[in-house]
C-alpha positions in Angstrom: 138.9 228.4 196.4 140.8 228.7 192.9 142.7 225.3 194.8 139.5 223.0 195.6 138.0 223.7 192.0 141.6 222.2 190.3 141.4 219.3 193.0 137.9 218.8 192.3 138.4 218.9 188.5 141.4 216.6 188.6 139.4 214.3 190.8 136.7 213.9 188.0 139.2 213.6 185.0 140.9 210.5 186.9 137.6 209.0 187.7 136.4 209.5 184.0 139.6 208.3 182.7 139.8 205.1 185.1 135.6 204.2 184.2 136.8 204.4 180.5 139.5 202.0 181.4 137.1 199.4 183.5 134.7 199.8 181.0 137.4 198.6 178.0 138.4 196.0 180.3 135.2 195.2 180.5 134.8 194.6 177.1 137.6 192.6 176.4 137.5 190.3 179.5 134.2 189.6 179.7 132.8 186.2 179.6 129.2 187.0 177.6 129.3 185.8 174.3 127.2 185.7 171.7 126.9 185.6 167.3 127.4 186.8 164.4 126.1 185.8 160.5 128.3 186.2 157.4 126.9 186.3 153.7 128.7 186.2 151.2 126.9 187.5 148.0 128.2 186.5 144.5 128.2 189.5 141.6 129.8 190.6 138.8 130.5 193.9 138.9 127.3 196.1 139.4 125.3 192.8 139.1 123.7 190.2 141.1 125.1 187.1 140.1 122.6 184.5 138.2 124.0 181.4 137.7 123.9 179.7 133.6 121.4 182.1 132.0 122.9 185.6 132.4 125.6 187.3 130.1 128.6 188.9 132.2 130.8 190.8 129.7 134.3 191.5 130.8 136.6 194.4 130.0 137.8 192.8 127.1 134.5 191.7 125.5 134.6 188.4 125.9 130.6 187.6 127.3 131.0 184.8 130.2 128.2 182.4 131.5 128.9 181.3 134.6 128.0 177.7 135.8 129.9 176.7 138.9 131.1 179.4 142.1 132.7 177.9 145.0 135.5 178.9 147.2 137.0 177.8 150.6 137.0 181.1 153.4 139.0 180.3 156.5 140.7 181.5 159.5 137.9 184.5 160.4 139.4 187.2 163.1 136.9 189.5 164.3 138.5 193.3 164.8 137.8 195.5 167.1 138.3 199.7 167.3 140.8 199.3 169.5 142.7 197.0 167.9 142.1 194.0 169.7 140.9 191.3 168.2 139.1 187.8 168.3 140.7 184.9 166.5 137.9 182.1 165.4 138.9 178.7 166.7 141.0 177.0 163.7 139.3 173.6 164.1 135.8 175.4 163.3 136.9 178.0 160.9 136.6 176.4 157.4 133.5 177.2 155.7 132.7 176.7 151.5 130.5 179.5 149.7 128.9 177.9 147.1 126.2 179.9 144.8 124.6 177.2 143.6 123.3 176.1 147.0 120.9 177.9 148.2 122.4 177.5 152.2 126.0 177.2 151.2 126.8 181.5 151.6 125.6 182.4 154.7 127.3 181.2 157.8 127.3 181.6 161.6 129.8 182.3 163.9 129.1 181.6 167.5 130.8 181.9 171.3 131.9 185.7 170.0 132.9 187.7 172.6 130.6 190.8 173.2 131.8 194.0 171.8 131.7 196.6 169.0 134.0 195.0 165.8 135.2 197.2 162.5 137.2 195.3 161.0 136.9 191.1 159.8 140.0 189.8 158.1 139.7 185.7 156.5 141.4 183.7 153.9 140.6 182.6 150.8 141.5 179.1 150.7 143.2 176.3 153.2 146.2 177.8 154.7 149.9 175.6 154.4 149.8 175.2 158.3 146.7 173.7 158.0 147.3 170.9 155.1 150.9 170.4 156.6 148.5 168.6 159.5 147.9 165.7 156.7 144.9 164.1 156.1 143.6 162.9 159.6 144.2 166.7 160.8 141.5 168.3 158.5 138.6 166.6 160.6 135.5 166.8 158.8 136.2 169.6 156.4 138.1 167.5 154.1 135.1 165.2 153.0 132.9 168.6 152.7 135.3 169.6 150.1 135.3 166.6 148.3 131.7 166.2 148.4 131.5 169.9 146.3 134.4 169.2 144.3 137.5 171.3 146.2 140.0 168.4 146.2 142.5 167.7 144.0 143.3 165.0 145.6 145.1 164.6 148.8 148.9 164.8 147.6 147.7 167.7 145.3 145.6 169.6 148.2 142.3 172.0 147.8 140.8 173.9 145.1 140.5 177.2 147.0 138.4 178.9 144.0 136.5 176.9 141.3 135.0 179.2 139.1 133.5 177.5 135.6 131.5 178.0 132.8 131.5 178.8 129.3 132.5 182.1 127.5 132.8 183.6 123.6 134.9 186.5 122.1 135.8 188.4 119.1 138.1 185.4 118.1 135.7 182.4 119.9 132.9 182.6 118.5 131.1 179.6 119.5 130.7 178.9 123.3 134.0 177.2 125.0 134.4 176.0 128.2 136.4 177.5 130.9 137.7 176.3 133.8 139.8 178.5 136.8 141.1 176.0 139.9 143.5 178.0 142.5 145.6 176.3 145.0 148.6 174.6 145.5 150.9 174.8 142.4 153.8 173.3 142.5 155.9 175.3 145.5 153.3 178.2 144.8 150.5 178.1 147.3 147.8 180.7 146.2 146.7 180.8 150.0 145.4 184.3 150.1 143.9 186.8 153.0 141.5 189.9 153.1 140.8 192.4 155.7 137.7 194.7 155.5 136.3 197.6 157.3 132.9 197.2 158.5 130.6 200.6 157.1 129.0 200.1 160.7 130.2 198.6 163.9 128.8 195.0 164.2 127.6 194.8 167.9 127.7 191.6 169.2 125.7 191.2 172.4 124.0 188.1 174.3 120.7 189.5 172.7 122.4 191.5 169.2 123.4 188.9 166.7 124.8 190.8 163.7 125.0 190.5 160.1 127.8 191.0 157.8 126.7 191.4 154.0 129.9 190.8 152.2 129.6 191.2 148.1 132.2 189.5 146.2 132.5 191.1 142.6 133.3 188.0 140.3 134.1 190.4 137.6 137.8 191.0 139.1 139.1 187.2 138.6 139.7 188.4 135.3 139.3 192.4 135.4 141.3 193.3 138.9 144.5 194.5 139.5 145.6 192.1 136.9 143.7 191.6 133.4 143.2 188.3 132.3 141.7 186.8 128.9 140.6 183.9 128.5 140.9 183.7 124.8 144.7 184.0 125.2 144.1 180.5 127.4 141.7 178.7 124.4 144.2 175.7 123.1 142.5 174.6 119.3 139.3 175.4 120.3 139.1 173.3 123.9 138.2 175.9 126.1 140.1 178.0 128.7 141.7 175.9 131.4 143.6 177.9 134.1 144.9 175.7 136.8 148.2 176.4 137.1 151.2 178.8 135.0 151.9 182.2 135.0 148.0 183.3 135.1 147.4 181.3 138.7 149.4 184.1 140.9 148.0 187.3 139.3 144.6 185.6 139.4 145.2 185.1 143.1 146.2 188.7 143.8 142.8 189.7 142.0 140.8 187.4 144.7 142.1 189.4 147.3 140.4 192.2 145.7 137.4 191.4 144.6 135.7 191.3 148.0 133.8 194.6 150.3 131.2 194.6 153.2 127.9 196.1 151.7 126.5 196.8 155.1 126.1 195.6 158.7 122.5 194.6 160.1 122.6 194.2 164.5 119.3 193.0 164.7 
């Protein structure tokens, strides 16, 4: 008797263990696809970000108004709990946020492969494999960044952060200009990438299309990992204009940072 009950239970651990198998296959092969919406939400730091009229007051008391937010985000993968992962088709995967239009944060992903995802990793910025492919390789995406201002010019490459307005200190008193431009500096590239956990699984289904509410804290261009001050960047009273130096890298590293998922919706 003790025999047919250890047979029995074996029997019912190998058929669980094989319909947890089938059923990850499942997942990974199947051919339903469906979509998933990315926001990208400008603050600084606690802060929703209002572009021109509000006061953001870094660590080092200078008080920043903030005209212009754009940056490129490229090459999306798509994560899942078991480590697989979805890749989103180069050609389709260049997008600009843009806070000062009103459609150009939010974007759409579609032809995902159904499953439960944690994880979403993207760059900041237009990666060196990507520009090496020369002016008739960037299809369309190289007039869109031109049209808001993300283009150098060709030999120079993309603006992969434009972040502009006007600030004052302790030792500026009146309002100066500043101006921060990453990219391609001489053999330094500035081509950055983030990977976030997801608070909640985003369930992509033929009928689920979820959303991913990323915040990006302005605040840590200049207060991240690295501190920068703009005042140290006034020359006789022009204004702060950060496009390349010393500053460029440890601004970069502070991108990376400055980035979290808020929450998922799968409605």
């Amino acid at each position: 008797m003790r025999k047919i009950l250890y047979k029995a239970l074996a029997i019912l651990v190998l058929s669980a263990f094989v319909t947890a198998c089938s059923s990850d296959d499942a997942e990974d092969n199947t051919a339903e696809t469906g979509k998933i919406g990315l926001k990208f939400d400008n603050s600084f730091g606690d802060n929703d970000l209002i572009l021109e009229t509000q006061s953001n007051t870094t660590k080092n008391n200078e008080v920043l108004k903030i005209n212009v937010v754009r940056y490129i985000v490229s090459n999306i993968v798509l994560i899942k709990a078991n480590g697989t992962s979805f890749t989103y088709p180069k050609a389709q995967s260049y997008f600009i946020a843009d806070e000062g239009d009103a459609a150009g944060y939010q974007f759409d992903l579609t032809d995902i492969p159904t499953g439960d995802y944690t994880k979403i990793k993207f760059g900041i910025g237009v990666d060196k494999e990507q520009w090496q492919l020369g002016a008739a390789g960037q299809g369309d995406f190289l007039a869109k960044a031109q049209a808001k201002d993300l283009l150098w010019s060709w030999s120079a490459g993309y603006k992969f952060l434009a972040f502009e307005g006007t600030f004052t200190s302790a030792t500026v008193t009146t309002a100066a200009p500043f101006m921060i431009h990453t990219g391609q500096i001489g053999t330094a590239y500035n081509y950055t990438e983030v990977t976030l956990d997801l608070p909640t699984k985003a369930l992509v289904r033929s009928n689920i299309k979820p959303a991913v509410h990323i915040v990006t804290d302005l605040s840590k261009i200049l207060d991240g990992e690295n501190t920068i001050k703009l005042s140290d960047y006034d020359e006789a009273g022009m204004g702060a204009m950060i496009m390349g130096g010393e500053a460029l890298p440890k601004i970069t590293t502070n991108i990376s940072k400055m980035f979290r998922v808020d929450h998922v919706h799968n409605d």
